[in-house]
Each structure stands twice: as C-alpha cells, then as structure tokens.
C-alpha positions as a Markdown table, in Angstrom:
| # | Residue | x | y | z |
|---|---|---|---|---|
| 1 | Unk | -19.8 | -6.6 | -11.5 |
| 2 | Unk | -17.0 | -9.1 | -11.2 |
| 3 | Unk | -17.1 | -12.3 | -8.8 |
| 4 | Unk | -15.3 | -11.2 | -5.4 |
| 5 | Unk | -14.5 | -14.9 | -5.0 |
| 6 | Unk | -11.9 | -15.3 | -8.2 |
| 7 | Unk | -8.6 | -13.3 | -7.5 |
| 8 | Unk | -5.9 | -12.6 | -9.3 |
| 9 | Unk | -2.4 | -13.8 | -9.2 |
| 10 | Unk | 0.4 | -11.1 | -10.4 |
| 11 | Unk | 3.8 | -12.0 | -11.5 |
| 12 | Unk | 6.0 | -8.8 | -12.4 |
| 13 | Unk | 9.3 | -8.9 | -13.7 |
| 14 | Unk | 11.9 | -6.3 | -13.8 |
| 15 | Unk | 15.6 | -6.9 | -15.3 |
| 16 | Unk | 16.9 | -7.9 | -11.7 |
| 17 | Unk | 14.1 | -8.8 | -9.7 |
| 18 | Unk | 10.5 | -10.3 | -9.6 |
| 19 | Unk | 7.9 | -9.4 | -7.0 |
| 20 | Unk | 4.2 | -11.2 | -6.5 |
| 21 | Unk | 0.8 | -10.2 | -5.5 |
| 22 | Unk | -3.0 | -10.8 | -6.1 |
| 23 | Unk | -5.8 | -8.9 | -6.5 |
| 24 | Unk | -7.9 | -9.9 | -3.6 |
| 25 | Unk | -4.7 | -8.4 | -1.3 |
| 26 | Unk | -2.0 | -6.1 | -2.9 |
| 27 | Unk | 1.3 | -6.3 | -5.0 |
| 28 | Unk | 4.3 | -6.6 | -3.3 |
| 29 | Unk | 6.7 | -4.1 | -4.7 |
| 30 | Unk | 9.1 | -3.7 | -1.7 |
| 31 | Unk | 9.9 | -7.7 | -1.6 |
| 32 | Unk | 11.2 | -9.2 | -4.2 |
| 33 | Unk | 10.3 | -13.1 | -4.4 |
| 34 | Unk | 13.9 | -15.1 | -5.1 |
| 35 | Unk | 13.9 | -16.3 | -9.2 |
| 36 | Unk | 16.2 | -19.2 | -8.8 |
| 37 | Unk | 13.8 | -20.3 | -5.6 |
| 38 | Unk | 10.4 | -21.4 | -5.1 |
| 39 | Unk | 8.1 | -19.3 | -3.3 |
| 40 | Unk | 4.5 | -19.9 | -1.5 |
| 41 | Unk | 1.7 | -17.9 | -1.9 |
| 42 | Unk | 2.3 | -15.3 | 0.9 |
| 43 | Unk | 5.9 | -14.8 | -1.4 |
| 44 | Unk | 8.0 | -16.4 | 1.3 |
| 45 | Unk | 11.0 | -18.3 | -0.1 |
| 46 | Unk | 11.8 | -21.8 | 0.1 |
| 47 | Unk | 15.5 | -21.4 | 1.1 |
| 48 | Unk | 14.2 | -18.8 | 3.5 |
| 49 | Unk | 14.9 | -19.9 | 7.4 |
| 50 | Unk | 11.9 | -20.4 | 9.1 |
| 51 | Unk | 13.4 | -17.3 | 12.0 |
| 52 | Unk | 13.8 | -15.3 | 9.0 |
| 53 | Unk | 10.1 | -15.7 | 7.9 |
| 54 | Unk | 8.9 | -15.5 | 11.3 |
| 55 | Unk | 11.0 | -12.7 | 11.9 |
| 56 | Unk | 9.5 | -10.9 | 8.5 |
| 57 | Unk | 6.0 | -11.2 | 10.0 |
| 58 | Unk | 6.6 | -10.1 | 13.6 |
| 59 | Unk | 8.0 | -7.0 | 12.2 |
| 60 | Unk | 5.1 | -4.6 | 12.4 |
| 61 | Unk | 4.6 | -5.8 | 15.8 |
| 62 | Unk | 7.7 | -5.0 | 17.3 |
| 63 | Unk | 8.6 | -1.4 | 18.9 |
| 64 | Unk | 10.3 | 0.8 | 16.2 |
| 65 | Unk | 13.2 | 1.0 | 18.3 |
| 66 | Unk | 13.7 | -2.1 | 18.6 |
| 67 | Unk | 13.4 | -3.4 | 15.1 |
| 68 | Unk | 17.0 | -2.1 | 14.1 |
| 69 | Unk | 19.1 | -4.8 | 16.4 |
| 70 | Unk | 16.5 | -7.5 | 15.5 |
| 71 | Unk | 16.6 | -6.6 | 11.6 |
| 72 | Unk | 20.0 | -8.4 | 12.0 |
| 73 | Unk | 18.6 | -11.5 | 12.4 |
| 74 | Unk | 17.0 | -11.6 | 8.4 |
| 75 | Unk | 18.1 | -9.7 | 5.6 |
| 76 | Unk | 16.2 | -6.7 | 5.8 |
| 77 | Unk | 17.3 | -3.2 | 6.2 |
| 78 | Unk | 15.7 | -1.6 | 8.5 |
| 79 | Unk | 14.8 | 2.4 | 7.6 |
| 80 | Unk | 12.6 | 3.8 | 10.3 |
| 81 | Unk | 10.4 | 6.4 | 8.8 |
| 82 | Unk | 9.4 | 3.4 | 6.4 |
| 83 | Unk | 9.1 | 0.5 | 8.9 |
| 84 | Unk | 7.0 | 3.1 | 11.5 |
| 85 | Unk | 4.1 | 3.3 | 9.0 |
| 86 | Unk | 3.8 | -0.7 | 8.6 |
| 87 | Unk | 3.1 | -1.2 | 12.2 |
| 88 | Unk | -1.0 | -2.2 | 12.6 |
| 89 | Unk | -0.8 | 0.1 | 15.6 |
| 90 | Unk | 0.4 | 3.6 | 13.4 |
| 91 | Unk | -2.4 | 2.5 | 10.7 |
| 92 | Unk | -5.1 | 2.2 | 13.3 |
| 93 | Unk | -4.1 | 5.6 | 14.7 |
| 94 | Unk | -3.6 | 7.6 | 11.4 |
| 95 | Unk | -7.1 | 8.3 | 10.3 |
| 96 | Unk | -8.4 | 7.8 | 14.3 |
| 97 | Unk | -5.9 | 11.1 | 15.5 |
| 98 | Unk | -3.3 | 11.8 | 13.7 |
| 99 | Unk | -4.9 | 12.9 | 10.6 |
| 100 | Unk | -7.5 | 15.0 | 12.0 |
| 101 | Unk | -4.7 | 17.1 | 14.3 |
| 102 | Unk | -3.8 | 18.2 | 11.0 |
| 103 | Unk | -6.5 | 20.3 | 10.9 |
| 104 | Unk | -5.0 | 22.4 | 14.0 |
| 105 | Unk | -2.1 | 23.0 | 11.2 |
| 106 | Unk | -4.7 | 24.9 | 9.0 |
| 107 | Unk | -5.7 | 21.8 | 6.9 |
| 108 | Unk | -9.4 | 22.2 | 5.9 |
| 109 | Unk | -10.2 | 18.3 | 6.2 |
| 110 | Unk | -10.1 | 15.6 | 3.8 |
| 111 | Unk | -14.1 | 16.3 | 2.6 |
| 112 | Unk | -12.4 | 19.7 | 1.2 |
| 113 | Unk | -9.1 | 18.3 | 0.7 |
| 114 | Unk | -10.4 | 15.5 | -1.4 |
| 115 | Unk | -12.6 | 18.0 | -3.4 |
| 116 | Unk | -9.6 | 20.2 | -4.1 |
| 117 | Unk | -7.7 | 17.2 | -5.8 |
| 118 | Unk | -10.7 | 16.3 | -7.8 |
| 119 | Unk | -11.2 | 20.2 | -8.7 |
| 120 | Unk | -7.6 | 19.9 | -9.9 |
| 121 | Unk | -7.6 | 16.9 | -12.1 |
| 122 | Unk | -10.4 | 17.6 | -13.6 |
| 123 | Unk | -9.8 | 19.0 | -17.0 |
| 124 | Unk | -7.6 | 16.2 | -17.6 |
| 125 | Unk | -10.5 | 14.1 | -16.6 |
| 126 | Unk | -12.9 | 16.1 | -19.2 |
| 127 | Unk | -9.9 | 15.6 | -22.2 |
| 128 | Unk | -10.4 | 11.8 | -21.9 |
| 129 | Unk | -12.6 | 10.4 | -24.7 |
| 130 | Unk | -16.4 | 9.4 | -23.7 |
| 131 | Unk | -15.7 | 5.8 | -24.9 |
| 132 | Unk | -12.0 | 5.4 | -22.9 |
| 133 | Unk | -12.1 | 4.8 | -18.6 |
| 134 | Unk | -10.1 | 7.5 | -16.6 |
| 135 | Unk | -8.0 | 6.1 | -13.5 |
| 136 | Unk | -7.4 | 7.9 | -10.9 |
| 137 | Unk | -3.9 | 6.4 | -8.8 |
| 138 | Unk | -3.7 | 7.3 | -5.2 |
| 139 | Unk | 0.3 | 7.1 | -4.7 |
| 140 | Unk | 0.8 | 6.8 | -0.5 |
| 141 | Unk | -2.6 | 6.2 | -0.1 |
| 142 | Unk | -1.8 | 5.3 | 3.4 |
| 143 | Unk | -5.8 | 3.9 | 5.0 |
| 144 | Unk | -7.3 | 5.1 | 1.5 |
| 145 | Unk | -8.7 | 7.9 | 3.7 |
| 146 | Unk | -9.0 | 10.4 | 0.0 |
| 147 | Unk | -9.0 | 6.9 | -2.4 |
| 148 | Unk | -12.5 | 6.2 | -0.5 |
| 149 | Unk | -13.9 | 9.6 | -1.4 |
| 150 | Unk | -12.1 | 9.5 | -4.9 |
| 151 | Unk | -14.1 | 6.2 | -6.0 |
| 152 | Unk | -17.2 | 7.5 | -4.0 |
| 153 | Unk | -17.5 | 10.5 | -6.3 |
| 154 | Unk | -17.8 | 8.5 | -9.2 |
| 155 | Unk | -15.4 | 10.6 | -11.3 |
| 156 | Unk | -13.4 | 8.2 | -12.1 |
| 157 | Unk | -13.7 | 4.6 | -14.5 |
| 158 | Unk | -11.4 | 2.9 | -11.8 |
| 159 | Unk | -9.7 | 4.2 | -8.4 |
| 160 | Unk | -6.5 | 2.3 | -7.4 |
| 161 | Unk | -4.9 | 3.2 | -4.0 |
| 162 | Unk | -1.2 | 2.5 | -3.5 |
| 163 | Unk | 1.0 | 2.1 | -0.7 |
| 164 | Unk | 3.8 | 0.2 | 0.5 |
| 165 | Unk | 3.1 | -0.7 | 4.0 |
| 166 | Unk | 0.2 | -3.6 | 4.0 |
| 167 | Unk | -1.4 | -2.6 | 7.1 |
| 168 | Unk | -2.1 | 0.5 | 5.6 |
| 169 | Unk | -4.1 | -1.0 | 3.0 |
C-alpha cells in the first residue's frame, strides 16, 4: 500500500487550456488555471482580484438564487442545475434524504442498484487478462454513494469516482 502522506500534483494540458489537481484532493476540470499567469496551489491566479477569489470560494455557500447577480462580480457563468449540486448543503442532503426518496419512485436501493451495475459489467470484467488491472470509473459519482460499494466488492483493480462539484467528493 502506498504512503497517504505523498500526494500527487497533476498538470493537464489541452490545446486551449490547462487545469490542476492532486491526488490527495481531485482534478479540477471545470477551472482552467491561466498559462500566461502563475497560479498557487488551490489553482487561484495571480492576476486574479482578491473579490474574485473570495467570491470563487463563497460560492457554494450562497443561496442558488442569489448566485446569478453575484456571479457578475468574477468571471464565472453561473448555470444553476450545475452550481446547485456544489453547495456543501445539497451534498450533505443527497445521500441523507434525497437519495433514499427515490425508493418511493420504485428504485430498489443502491445495495441492489450497485449490484445491478456490477452484474452488468461483468463480462467485460471477465475478458480482461489475469495479469492486466480492470478500473471501474464512476462518471457523476456525486457522495461516491455506488463508488463505495464498487471498491468494497473488490471487483475491480482500481475504482475512481468522478464528479465536478468538490463538495461532492
């Protein structure tokens, strides 16, 4: 097993953009870090105001309704579907309400919902060669809710669990 303490920094490049992260936290692919500026750790700009960053990290914490007349203040666009699920408060609730109501929709629960996506990948699963690792991506993994039960099975050689809102993950 590897050593918790020694994280990874991540650097990916596109044709137009760049965008940061680290292992020990996530990759950032909704904010692109500036190439012709420096950038700290957290992927802030340099020529960034300081309103602008504060601004950026308030976000989550301000009413949804609210966040289009502020968003005028930085650069960001704001798109409310997207911006509801980074709010702390909507990733607290998702797995503490919301996601078991769906059960009074006629979902069976993520145990069996979990189990039916593991029933479905596996004969891709068996076709991979005993001496290569399958990975199993979680895409929207929102709280990892099915990533958890994904690496707990121990069906897969690694688990990753995407999303784009950080206080999801």
């Amino acid at each position: 097993s590897g050593n918790a303490a020694s994280a990874v920094s991540f650097d990916v490049r596109s044709p137009s953009n760049k965008f940061r992260g680290s292992s020990d936290t996530y990759l950032d692919l909704l904010e692109p870090v500036g190439s012709d500026s420096s950038s700290t750790s957290n992927g802030e700009t340099a020529s960034s105001s300081p309103l602008t960053n504060i601004m950026r990290q308030a976000i989550p914490y301000i009413p949804p309704n609210l966040r289009g007349p502020l968003s005028s203040l930085t650069e960001d666009e704001f798109i409310p579907m997207r911006d509801l699920f980074t709010s702390p408060a909507v990733s607290f609730a998702y797995e503490r309400g919301w996601r078991q109501n769906f059960a009074t929709a006629g979902f069976p629960g993520p145990d069996a919902e979990s189990q039916m996506a593991m029933d479905y990948f596996a004969p891709v699963v068996a076709r991979v060669p005993s001496n290569e690792t399958s990975v199993m991506v979680d895409m929207s993994c929102a709280t990892g809710l099915f990533t958890r039960r994904f690496a707990l099975s121990e069906k897969y050689g690694r688990v990753l669990g995407c999303d784009y809102s950080p206080s999801m993950l």
